[in-house]
N, C-alpha and C positions, 0 to 999 in steps of 0.2 A: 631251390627249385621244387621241393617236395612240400616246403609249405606252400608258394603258390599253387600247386595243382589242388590242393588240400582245400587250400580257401574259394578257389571256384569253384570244383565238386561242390562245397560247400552251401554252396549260394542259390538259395532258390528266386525263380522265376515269380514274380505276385500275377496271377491274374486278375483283373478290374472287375468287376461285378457288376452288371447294370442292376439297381436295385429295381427291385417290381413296380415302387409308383411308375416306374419311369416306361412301364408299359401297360399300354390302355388298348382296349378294344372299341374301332368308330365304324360309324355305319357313314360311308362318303357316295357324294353322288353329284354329277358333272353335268352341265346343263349348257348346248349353245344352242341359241335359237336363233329365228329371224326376226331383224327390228325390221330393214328394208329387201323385200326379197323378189332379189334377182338373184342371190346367192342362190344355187341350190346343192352344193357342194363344194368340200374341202380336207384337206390330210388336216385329221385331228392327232395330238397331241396333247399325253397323258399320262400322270402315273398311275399304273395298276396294282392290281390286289395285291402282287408282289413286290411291289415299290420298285419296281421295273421304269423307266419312261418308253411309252411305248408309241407306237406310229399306227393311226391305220388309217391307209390310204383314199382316197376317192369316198369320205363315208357322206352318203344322203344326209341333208338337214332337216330337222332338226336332229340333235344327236344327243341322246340320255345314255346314261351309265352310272348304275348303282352297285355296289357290293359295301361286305363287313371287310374288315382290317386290321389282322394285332398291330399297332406302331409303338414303335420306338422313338419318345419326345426325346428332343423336338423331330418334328418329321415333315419335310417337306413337300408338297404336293404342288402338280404343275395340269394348266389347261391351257391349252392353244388353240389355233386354226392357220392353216396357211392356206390361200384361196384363192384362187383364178379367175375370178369372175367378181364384178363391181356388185359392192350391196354394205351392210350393215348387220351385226347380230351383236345378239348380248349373251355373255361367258360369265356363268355361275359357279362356283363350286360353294357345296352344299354341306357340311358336319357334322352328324345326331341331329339331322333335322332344320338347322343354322344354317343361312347365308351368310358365311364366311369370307367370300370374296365376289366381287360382280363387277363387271365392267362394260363397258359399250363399244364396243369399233368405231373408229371412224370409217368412210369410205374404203373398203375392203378392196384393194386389186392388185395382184400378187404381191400381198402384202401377208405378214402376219400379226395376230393380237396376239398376248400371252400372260394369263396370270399365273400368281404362283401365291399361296398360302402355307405358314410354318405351323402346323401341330405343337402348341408346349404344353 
């Protein structure tokens, strides 16, 4: 009984280490515009500087959002729109400058679009 207590005391915990490549600093920025506009608003959907997914409500079109970000690769990013109203836009998201992902809507009503792009 005294060696087992012995040998778990014993026994250390490893913790993982993310190595540093494995964290980068990007400058991201999210882009829906109007291709066909009757859209003029929509709940966007997003992740934030926090790597948060975040919601904001009723936002006016078009809708830009820049900031910096430490991530941790891979890291995955998301842009959406859920819409009320019949139209059309196109959903960019942006990387150091890069169009990383881009897409079109089809006719938009209460529907939603959504991309999502992985950081490696």
């Amino acid at each position: 009984m005294i060696s087992i207590a012995c040998f778990i005391l014993s026994c250390k915990k490893e913790t993982i280490k993310q190595p540093l490549n494995n964290r980068k600093e990007v400058s991201i920025e999210y882009r829906i515009t109007l291709d066909k506009d009757v859209i003029t608003q929509g709940d966007i959907i997003y992740t934030d500087e926090a790597g948060v997914v975040t919601v904001a409500d009723k936002r006016t079109l078009p809708f830009y959002r820049k900031f910096k970000r430490m991530v941790h690769k891979p890291a995955v990013l998301l842009l959406g729109i859920i819409a009320k109203y019949s139209g059309r836009v196109i959903i960019e998201i942006i990387v150091d400058g890069e169009v990383v992902s881009r897409g079109k809507s089809g006719n938009l009503l209460n529907n939603r679009e959504m991309l999502k792009y992985t950081i490696h």
